[in-house]
VODREN-349443 format. One line per field, with one value per residue: residue number from 1; residue in three letters; chain; x, y, z of N, C-alpha, C, O in turn. Coordinates in nm, 3 decimals. Example, Ala and Ser with C-alpha at 12.3 -4.5 7.8 and 13.67 -1.06 7.14 Angstrom:
REM residues 2
i: (1|2) .
aa: (ALA|SER) .
ch: (A|A) .
n.east: (1.319|1.285) .
n.north: (-0.569|-0.225) .
n.up: (0.780|0.708) .
ca.east: (1.230|1.367) .
ca.north: (-0.450|-0.106) .
ca.up: (0.780|0.714) .
c.east: (1.320|1.290) .
c.north: (-0.330|0.003) .
c.up: (0.780|0.787) .
o.east: (1.424|1.341) .
o.north: (-0.332|0.114) .
o.up: (0.846|0.804) .
***
This chain:
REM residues 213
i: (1|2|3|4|5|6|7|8|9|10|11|12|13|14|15|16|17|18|19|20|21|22|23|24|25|26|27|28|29|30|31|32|33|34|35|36|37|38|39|40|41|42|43|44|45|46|47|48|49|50|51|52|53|54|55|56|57|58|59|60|61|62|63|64|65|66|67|68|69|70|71|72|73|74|75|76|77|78|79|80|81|82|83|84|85|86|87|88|89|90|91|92|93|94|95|96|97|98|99|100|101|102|103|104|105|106|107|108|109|110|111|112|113|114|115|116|117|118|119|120|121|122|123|124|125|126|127|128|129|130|131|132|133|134|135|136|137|138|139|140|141|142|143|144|145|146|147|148|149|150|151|152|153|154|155|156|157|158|159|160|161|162|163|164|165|166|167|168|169|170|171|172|173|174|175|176|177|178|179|180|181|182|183|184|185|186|187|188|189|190|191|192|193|194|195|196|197|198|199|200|201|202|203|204|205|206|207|208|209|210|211|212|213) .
aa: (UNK|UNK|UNK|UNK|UNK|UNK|UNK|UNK|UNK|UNK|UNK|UNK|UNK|UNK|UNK|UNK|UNK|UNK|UNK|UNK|UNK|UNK|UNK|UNK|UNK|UNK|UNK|UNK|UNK|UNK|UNK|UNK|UNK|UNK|UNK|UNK|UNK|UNK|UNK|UNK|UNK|UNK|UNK|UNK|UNK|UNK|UNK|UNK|UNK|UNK|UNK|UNK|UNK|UNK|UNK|UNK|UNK|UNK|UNK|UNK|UNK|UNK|UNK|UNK|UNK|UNK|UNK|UNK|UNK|UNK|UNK|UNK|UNK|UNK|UNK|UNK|UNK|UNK|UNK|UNK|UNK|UNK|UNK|UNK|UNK|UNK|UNK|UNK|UNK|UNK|UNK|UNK|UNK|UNK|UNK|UNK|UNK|UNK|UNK|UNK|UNK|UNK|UNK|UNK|UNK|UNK|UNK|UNK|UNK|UNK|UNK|UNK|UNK|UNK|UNK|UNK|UNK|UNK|UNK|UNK|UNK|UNK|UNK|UNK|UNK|UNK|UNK|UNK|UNK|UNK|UNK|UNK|UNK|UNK|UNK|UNK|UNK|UNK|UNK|UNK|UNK|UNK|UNK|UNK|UNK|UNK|UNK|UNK|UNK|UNK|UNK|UNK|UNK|UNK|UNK|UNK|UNK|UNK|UNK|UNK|UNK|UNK|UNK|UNK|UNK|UNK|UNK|UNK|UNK|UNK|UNK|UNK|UNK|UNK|UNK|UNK|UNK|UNK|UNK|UNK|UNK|UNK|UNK|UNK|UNK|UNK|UNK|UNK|UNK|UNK|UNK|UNK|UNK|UNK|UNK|UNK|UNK|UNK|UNK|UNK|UNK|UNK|UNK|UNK|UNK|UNK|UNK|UNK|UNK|UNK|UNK|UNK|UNK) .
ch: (A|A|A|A|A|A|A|A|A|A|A|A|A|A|A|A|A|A|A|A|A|A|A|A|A|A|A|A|A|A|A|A|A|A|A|A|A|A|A|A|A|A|A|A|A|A|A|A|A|A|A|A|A|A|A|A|A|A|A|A|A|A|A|A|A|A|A|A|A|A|A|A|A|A|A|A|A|A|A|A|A|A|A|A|A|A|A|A|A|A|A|A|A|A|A|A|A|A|A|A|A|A|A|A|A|A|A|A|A|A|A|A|A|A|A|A|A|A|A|A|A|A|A|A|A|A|A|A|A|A|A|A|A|A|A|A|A|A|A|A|A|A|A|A|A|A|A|A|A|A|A|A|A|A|A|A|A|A|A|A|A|A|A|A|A|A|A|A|A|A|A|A|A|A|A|A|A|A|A|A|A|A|A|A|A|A|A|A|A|A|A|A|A|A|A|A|A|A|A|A|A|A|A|A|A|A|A|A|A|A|A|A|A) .
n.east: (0.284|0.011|-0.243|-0.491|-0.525|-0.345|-0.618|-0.781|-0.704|-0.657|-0.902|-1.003|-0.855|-0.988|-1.303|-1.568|-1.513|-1.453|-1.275|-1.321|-1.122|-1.048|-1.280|-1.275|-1.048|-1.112|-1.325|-1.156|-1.015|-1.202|-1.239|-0.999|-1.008|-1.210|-1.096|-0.865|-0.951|-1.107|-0.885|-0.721|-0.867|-0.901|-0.575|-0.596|-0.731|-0.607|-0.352|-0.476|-0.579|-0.278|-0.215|-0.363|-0.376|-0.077|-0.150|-0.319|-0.116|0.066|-0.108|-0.143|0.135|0.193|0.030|0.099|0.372|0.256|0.116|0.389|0.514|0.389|0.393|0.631|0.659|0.501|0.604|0.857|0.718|0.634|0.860|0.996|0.788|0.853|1.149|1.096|0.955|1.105|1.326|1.205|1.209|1.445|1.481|1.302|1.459|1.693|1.636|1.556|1.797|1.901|1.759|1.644|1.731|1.463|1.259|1.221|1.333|1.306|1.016|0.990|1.126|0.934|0.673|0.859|0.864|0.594|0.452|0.637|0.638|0.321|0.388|0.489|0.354|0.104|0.270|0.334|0.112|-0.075|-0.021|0.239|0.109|-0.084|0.046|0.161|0.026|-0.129|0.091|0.211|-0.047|-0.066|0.185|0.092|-0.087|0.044|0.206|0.014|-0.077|0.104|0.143|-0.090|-0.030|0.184|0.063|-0.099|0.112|0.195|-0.037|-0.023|0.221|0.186|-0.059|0.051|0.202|0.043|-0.096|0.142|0.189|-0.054|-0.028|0.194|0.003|-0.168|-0.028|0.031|-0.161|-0.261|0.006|-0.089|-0.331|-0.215|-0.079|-0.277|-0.378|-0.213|-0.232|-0.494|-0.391|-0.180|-0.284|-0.196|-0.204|-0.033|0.045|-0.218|-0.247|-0.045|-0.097|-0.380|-0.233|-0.080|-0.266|-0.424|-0.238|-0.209|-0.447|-0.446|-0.256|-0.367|-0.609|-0.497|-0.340|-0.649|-0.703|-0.488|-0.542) .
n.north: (0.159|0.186|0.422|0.353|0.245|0.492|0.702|0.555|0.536|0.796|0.859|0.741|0.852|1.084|1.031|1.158|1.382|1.607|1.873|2.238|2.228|1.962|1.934|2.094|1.990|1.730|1.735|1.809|1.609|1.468|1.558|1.521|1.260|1.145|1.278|1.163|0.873|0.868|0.979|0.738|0.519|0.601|0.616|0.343|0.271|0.398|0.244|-0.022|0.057|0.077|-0.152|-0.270|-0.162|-0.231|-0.514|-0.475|-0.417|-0.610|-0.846|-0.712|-0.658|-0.938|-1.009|-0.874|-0.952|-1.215|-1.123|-1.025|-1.208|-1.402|-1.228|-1.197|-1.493|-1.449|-1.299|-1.428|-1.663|-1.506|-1.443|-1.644|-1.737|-1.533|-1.523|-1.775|-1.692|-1.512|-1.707|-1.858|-1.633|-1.611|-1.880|-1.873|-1.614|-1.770|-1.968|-1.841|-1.755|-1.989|-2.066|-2.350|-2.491|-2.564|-2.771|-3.104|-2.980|-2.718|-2.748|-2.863|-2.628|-2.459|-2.527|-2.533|-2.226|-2.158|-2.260|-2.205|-1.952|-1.899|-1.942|-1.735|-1.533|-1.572|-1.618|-1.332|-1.215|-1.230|-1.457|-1.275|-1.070|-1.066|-1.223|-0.982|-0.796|-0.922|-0.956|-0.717|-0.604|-0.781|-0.701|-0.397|-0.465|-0.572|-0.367|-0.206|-0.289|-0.283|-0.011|0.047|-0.112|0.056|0.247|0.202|0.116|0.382|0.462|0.308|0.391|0.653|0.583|0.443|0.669|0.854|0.700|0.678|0.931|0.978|0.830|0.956|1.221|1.065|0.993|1.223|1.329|1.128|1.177|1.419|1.346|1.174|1.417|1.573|1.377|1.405|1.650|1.640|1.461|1.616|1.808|2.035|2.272|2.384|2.111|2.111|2.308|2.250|2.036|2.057|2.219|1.988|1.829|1.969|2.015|1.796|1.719|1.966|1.820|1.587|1.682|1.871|1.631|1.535|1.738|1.720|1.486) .
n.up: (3.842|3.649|3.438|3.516|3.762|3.940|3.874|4.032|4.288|4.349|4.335|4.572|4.736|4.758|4.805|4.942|5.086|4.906|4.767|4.680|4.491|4.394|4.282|4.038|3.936|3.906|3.711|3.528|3.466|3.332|3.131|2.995|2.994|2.796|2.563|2.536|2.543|2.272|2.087|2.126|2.033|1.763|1.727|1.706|1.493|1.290|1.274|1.200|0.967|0.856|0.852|0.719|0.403|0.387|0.362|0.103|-0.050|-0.092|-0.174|-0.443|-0.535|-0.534|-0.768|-0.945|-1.026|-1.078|-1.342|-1.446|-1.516|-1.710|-1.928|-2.010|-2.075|-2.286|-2.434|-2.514|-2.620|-2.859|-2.938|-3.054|-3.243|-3.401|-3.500|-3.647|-3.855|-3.982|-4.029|-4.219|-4.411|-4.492|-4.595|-4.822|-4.984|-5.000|-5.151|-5.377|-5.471|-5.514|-5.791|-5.943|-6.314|-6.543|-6.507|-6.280|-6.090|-6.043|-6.008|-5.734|-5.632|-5.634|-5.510|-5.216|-5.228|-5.229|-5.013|-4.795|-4.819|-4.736|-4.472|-4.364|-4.437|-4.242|-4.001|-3.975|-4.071|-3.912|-3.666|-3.531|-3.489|-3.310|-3.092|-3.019|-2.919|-2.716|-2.563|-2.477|-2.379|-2.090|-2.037|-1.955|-1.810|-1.595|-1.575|-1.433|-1.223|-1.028|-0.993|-0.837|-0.661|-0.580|-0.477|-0.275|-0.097|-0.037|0.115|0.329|0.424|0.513|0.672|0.884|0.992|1.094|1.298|1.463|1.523|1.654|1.874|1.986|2.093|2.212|2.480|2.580|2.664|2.835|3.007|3.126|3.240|3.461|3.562|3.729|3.830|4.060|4.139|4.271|4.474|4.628|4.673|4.547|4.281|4.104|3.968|3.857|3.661|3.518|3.422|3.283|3.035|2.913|2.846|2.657|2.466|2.402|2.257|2.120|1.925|1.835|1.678|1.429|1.361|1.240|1.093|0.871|0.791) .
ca.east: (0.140|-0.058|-0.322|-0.611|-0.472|-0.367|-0.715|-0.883|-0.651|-0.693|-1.107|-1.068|-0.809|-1.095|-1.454|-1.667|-1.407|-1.375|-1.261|-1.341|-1.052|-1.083|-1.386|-1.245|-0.906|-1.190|-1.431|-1.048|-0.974|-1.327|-1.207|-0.915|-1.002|-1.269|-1.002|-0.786|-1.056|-1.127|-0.760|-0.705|-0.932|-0.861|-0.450|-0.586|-0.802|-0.480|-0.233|-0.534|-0.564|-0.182|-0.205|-0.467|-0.297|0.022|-0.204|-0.336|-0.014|0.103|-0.155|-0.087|0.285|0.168|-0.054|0.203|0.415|0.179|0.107|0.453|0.560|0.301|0.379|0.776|0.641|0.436|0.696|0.952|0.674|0.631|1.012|1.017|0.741|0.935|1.246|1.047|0.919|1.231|1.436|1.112|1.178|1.554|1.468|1.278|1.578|1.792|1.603|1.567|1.908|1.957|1.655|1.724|1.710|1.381|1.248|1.152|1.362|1.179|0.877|1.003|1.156|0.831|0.591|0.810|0.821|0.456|0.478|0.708|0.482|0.225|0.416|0.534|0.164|0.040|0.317|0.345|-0.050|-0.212|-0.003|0.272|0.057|-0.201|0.109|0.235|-0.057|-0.170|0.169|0.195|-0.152|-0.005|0.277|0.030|-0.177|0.139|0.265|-0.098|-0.115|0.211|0.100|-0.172|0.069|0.284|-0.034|-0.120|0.205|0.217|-0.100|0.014|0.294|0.067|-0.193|0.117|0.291|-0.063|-0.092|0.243|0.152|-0.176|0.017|0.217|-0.135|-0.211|0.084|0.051|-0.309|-0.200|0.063|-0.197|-0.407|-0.127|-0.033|-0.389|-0.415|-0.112|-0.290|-0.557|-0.302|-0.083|-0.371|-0.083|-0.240|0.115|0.016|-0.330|-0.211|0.044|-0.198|-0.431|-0.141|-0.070|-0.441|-0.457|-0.124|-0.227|-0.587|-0.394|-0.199|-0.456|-0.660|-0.389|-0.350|-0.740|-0.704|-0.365|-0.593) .
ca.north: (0.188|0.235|0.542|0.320|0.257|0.583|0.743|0.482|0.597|0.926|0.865|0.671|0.961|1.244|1.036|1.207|1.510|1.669|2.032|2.309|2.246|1.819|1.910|2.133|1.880|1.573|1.781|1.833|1.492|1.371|1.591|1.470|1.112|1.171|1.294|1.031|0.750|0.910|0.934|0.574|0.466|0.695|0.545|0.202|0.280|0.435|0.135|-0.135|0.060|0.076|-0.316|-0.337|-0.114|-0.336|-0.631|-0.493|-0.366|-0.729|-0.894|-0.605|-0.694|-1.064|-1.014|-0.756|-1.041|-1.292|-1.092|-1.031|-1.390|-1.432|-1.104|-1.312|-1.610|-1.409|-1.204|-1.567|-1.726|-1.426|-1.414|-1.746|-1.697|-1.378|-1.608|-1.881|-1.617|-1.441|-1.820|-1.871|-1.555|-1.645|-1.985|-1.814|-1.588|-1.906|-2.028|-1.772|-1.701|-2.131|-2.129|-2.466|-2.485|-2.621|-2.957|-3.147|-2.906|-2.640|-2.752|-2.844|-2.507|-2.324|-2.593|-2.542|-2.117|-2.141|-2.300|-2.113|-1.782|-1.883|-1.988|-1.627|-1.473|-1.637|-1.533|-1.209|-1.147|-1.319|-1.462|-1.224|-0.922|-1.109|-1.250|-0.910|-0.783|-1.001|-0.968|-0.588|-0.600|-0.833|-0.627|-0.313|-0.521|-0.580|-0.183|-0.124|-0.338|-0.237|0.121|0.044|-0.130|0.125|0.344|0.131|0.115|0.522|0.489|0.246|0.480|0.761|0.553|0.418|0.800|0.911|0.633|0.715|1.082|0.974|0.758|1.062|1.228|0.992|0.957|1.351|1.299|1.020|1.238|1.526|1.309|1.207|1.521|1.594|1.293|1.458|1.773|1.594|1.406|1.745|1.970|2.135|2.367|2.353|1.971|2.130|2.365|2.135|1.897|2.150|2.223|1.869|1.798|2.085|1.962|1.652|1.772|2.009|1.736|1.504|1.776|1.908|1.489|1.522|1.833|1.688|1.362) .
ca.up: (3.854|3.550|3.456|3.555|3.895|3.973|3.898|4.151|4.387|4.352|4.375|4.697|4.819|4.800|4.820|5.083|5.121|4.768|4.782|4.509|4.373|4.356|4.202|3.930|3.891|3.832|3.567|3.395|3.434|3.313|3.007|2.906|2.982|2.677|2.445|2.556|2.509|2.159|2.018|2.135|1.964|1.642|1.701|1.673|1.359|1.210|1.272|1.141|0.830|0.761|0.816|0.591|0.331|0.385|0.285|-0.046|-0.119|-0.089|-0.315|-0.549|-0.579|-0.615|-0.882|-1.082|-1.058|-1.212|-1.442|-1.575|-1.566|-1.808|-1.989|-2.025|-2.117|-2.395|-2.531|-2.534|-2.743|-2.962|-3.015|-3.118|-3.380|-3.487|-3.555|-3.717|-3.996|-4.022|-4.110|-4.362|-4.518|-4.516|-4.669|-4.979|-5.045|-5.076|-5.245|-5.495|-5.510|-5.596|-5.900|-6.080|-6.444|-6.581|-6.458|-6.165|-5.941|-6.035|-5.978|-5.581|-5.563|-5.701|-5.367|-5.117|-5.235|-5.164|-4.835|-4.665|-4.819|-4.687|-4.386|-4.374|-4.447|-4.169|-3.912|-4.032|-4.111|-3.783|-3.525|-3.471|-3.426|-3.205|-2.976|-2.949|-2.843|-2.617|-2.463|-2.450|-2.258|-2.041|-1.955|-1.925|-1.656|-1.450|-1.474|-1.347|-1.078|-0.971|-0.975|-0.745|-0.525|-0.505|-0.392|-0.119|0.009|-0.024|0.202|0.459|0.522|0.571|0.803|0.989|1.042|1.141|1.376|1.558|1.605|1.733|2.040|2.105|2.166|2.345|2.579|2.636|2.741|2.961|3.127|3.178|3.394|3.610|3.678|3.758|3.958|4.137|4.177|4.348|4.622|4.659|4.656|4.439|4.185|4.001|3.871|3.752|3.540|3.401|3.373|3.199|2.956|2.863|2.736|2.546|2.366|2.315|2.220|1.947|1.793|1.765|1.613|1.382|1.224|1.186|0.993|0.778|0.712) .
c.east: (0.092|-0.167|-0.419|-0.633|-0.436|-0.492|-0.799|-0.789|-0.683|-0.885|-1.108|-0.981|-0.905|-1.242|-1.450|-1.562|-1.351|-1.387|-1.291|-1.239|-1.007|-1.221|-1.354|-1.164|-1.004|-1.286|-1.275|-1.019|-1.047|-1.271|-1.098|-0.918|-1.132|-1.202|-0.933|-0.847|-1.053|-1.020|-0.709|-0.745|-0.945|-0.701|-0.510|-0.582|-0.676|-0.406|-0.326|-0.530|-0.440|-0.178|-0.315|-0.403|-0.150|-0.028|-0.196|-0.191|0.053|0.025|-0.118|0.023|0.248|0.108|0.053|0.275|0.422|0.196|0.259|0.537|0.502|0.346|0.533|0.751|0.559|0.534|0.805|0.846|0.662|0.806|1.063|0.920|0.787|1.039|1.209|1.006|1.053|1.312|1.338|1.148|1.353|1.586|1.438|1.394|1.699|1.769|1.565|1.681|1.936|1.833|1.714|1.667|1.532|1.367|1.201|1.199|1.305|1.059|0.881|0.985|1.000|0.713|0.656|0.813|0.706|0.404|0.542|0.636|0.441|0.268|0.416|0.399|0.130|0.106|0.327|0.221|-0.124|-0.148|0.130|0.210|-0.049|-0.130|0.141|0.148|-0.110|-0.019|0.248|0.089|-0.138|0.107|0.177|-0.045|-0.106|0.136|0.119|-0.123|0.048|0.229|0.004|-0.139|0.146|0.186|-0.070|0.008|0.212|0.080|-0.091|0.125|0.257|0.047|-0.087|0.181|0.135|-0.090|0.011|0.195|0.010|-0.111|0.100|0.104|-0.143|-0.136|0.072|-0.038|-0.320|-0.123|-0.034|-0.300|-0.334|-0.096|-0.185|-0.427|-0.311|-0.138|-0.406|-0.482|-0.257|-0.176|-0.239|-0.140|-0.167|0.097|-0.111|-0.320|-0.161|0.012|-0.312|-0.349|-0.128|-0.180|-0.463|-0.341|-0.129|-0.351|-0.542|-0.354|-0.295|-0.561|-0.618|-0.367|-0.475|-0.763|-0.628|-0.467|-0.675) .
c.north: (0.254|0.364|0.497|0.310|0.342|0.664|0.642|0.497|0.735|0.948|0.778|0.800|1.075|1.213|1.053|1.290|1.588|1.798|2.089|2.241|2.070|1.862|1.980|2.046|1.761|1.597|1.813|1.678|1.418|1.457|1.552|1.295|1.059|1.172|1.170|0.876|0.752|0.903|0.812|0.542|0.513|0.618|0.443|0.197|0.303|0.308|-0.017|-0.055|0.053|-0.062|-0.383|-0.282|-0.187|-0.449|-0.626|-0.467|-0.534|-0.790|-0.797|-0.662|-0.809|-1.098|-0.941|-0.861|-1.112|-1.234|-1.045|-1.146|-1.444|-1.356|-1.161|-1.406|-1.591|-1.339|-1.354|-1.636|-1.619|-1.381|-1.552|-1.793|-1.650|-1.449|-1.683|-1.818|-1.574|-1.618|-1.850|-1.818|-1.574|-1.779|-1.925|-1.749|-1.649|-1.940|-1.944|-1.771|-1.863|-2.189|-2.250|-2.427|-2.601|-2.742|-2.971|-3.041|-2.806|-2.603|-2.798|-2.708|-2.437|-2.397|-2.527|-2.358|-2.103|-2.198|-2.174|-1.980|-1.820|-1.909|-1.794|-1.536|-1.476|-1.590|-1.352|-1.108|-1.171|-1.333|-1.363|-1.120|-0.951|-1.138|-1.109|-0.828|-0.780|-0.970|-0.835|-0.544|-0.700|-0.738|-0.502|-0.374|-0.531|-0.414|-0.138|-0.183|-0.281|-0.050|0.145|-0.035|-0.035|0.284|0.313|0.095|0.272|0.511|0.438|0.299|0.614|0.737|0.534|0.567|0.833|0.864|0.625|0.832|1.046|0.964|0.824|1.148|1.175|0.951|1.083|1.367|1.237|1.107|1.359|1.474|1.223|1.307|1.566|1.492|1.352|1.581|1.766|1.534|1.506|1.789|2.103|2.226|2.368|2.282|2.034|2.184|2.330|2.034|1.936|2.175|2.156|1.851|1.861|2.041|1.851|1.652|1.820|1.911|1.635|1.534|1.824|1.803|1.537|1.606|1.772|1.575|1.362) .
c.up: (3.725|3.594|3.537|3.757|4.004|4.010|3.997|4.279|4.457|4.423|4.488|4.785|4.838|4.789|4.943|5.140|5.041|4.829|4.661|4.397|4.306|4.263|4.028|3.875|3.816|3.716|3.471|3.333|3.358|3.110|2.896|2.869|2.858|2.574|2.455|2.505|2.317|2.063|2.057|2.039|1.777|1.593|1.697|1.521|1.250|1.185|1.184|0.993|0.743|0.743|0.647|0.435|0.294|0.317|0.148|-0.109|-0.172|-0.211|-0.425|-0.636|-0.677|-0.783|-1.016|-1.087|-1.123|-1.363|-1.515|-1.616|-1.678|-1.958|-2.082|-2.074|-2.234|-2.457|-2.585|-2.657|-2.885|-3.018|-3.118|-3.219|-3.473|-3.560|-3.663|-3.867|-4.043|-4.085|-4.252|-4.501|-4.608|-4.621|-4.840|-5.009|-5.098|-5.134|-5.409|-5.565|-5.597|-5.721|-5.947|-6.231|-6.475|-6.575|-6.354|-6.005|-5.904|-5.981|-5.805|-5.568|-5.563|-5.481|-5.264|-5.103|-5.177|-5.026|-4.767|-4.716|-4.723|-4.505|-4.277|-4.332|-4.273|-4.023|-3.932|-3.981|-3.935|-3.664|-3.445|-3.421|-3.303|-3.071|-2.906|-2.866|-2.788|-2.482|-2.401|-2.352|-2.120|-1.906|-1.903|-1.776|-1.517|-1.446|-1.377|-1.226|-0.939|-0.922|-0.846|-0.630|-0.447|-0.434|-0.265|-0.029|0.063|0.117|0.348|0.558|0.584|0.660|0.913|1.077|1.125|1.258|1.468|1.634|1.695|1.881|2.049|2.146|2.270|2.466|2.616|2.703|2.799|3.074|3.185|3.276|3.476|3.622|3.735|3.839|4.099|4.246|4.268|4.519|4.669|4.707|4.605|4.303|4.062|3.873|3.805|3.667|3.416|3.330|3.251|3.066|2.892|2.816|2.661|2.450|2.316|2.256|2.038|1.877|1.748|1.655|1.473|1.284|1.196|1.051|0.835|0.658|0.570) .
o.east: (0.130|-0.188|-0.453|-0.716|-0.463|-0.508|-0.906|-0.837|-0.718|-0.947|-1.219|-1.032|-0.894|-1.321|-1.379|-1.523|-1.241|-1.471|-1.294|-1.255|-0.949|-1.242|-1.397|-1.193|-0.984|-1.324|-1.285|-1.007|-1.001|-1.276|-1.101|-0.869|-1.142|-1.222|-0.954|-0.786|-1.008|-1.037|-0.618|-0.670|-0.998|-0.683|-0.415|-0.497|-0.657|-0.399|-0.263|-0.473|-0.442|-0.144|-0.328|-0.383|-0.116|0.033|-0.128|-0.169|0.078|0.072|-0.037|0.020|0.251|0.136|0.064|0.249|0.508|0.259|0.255|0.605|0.561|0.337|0.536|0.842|0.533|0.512|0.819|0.888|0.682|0.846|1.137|0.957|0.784|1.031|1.271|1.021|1.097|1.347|1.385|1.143|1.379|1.679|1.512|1.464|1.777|1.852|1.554|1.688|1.980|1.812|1.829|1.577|1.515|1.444|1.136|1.151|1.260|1.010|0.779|0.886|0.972|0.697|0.584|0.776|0.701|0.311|0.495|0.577|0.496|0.180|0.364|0.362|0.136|0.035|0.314|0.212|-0.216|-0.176|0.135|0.246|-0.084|-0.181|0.149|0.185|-0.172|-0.026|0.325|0.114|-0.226|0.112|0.179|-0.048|-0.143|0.086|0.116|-0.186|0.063|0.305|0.015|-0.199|0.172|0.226|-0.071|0.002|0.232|0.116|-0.132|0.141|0.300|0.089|-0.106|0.202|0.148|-0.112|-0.018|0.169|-0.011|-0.123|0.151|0.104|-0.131|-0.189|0.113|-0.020|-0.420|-0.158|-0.037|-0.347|-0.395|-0.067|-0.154|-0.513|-0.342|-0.100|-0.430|-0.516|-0.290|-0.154|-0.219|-0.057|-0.213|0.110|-0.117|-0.372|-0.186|0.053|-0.331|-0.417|-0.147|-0.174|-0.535|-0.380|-0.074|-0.362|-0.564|-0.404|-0.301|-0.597|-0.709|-0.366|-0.458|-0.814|-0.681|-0.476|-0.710) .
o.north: (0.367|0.407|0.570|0.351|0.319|0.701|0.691|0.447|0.768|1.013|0.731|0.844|1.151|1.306|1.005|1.259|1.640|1.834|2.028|2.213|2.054|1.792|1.930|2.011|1.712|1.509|1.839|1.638|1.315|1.400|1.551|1.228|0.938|1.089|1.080|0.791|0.661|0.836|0.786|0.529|0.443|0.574|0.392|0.152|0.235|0.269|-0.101|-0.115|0.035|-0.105|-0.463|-0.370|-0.196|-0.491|-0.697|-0.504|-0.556|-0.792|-0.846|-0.699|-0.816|-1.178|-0.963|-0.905|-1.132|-1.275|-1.027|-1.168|-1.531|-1.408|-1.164|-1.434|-1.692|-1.335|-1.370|-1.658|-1.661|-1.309|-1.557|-1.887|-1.685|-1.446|-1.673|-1.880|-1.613|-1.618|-1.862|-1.864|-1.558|-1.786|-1.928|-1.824|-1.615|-1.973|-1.995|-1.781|-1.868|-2.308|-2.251|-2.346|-2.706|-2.822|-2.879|-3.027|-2.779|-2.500|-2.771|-2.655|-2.358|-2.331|-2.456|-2.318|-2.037|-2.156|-2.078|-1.910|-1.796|-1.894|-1.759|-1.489|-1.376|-1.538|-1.283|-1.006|-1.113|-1.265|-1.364|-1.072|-0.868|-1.111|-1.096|-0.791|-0.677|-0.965|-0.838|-0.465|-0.676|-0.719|-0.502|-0.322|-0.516|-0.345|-0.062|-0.128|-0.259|0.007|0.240|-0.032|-0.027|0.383|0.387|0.054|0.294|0.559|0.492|0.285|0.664|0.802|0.587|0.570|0.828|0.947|0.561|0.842|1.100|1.043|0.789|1.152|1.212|0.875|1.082|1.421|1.262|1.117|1.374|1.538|1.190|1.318|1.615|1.515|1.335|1.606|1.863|1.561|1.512|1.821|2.221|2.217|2.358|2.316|2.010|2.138|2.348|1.971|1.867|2.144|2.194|1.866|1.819|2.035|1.807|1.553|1.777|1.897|1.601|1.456|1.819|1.825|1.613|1.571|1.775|1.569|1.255) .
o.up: (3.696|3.707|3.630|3.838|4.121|4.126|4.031|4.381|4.570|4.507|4.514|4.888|4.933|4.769|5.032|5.252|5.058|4.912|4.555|4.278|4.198|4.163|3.924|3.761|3.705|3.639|3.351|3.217|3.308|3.001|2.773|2.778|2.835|2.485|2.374|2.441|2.248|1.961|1.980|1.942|1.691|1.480|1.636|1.444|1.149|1.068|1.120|0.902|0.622|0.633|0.555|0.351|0.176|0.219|0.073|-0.225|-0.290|-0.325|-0.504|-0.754|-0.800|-0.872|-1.137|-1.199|-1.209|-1.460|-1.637|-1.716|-1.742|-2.069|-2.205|-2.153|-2.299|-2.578|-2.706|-2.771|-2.999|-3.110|-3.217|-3.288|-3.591|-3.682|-3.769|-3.973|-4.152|-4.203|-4.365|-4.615|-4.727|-4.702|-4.938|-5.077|-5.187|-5.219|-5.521|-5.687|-5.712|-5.745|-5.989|-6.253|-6.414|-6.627|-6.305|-5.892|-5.793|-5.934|-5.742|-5.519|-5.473|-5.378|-5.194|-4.993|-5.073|-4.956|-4.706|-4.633|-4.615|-4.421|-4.171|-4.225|-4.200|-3.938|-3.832|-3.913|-3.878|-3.566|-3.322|-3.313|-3.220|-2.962|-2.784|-2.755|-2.760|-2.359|-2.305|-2.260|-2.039|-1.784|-1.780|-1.664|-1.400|-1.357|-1.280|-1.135|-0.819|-0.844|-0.768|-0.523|-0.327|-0.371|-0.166|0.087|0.182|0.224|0.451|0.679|0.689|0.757|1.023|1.198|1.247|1.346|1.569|1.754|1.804|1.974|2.156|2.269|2.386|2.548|2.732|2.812|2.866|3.191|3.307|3.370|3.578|3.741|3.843|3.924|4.217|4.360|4.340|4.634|4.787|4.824|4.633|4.213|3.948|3.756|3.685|3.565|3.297|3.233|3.151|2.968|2.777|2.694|2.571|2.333|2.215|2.184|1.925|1.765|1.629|1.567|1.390|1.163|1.100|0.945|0.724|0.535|0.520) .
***
């Protein structure tokens, strides 16, 4: 037998014969079944926001991901620029070191000198510093999204802890109006107190998260 069941029991056990003290037990009951209504509805709110928090955390990840697949696939092309200058610059030094003697070889060595410069220049001057850059901001975009993942997970474990304690609340405020429905069938005083007790404990803790939140 559920709460709902009980209390319509209880209200067909004492219509048209309430005593003082049915009447005090049902203005307790009308009290806790307020709180009770209220932290329900407070534990839901809790458990949808850790879901939702779970979500972004999720795209989050995804996206930090993206972004350092990209961030990999920018540093790989910028290594293989880096190489490409570095054998250039390796080329000119061979080629220094093999000058020919005056003549037609010369005049190669001197062309493809000025090539691979400028080959050099060009990685050097323009596209390594632009790759690395590009692929340093890259990586920066992932650590930040990954930062703001790992915030939204910090909050989903929050909303979810918050959302536990709520539904013990709310299970203490549940048992407080059975024993108060109890206290009604008995005419036991015992269950009201106890019942009294229990709402107030589940009152504090629900109180107590609001404060923490």
């Amino acid at each position: 037998m559920d709460t709902e069941e009980l209390m319509k029991g209880v209200e067909e056990a004492v219509e048209g014969k309430l005593s003082p003290l049915d009447r005090h037990v049902a203005m307790t009951m009308a009290i806790i079944a307020a709180l009770l209504a209220a932290v329900t509805m407070f534990s839901h709110r809790a458990h949808t926001e850790a879901l939702s928090w779970q979500e972004q955390n999720n795209s989050l990840r995804t996206e930090a991901g993206i972004y350092h697949t990209r961030a990999s696939d920018q540093w790989a092309f910028f290594q293989a620029k880096n190489i490409r200058a570095h054998e250039y610059q390796g080329w000119l030094g061979l080629l220094d070191a093999l000058a020919k003697s005056p003549g037609n070889g010369e005049r190669k060595g001197q062309e493809l000198s000025q090539k691979w410069s400028a080959e050099v220049l060009k990685y050097e001057g323009t596209e390594l510093p632009q790759l690395k850059s590009e692929a340093e901001l890259l990586t920066n975009q992932a650590t930040r999204y990954e930062g703001k993942a790992g915030e939204a997970l910090r909050r989903s474990y929050a909303a979810h802890e918050r959302g536990e304690r709520l539904d013990v609340a709310e299970l203490v405020l549940e048992l407080g109006l059975v024993l108060c429905s109890l206290a009604v069938l008995t005419k036991a005083r015992p269950f009201w107190y106890v019942g009294i007790a229990s709402g107030v404990l589940g009152a504090a803790i629900a109180l107590n998260i609001a404060l923490m939140a």
